[in-house]
N, C-alpha and C positions, 0 to 999 in steps of 0.2 A: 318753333321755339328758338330765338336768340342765344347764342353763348357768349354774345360780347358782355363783361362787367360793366362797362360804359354806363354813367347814369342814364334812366329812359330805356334800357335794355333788359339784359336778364338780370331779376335778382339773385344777388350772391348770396349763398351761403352764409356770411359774417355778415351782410345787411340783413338779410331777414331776423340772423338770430340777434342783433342787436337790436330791431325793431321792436322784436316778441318782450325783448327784455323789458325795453322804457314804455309800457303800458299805457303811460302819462301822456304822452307825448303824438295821441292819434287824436285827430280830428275830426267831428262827422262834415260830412258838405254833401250838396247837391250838382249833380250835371247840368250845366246852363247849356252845351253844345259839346260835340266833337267833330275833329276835321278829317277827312281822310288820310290828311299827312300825320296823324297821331295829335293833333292839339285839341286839349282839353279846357273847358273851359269851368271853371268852380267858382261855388258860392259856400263859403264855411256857412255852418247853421250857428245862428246867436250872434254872430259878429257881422254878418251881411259883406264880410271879406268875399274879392273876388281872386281869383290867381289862373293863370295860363299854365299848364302843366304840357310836358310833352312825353309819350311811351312808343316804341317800336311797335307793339302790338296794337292792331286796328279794334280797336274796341267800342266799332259803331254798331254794331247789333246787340253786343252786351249791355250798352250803355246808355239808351234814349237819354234826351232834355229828363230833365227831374228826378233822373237815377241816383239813389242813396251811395256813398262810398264812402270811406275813410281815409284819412291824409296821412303819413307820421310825418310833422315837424322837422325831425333830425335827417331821418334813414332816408328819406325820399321813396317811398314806399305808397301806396295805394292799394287797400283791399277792397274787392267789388267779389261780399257772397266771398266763398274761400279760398281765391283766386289773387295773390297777388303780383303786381305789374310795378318794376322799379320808373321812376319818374324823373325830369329833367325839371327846373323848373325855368320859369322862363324869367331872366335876368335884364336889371336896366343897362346901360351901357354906362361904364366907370367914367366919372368924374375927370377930365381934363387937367 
């Protein structure tokens, strides 16, 4: 278990609980891959969105290709089954 708050590490206490709040705001997606350095690779369901996510916790046995999870939008939050994993997401490099 991680105690860093750092996105992609442990989730906090005020992430989780603001996550549970905005109900709205989860997404289902499927695992296209994970790496052993923690990157995750997603496909939202009905939008065919992909996104690279990153977590401290190695979540290659939990998680084969085509594993159901859910996103939040805001919290950066991931549940996989009752177990949730704060997320990093992976970002373009800012504009010049």
């Amino acid at each position: 278990m991680c105690d860093s708050g750092a996105p992609g590490h442990g989730v906090t206490p005020i992430q989780a609980r603001l996550a549970s709040a905005t109900p709205t705001k989860w997404r289902d997606a499927l695992v296209l891959s994970v790496s052993a350095g923690g990157w995750i690779e997603l496909s939202f369901i009905g939008s065919g969105r992909t996104e690279i996510v990153w977590t401290h916790a190695d979540l290659r046995r939990s998680l084969p290709a085509g594993s159901p999870l859910a996103v939040h939008d805001v919290y950066g939050v991931v549940r996989v089954g009752s177990a949730a994993h704060s997320i990093l997401r992976e970002c373009e490099p800012a504009a010049a």
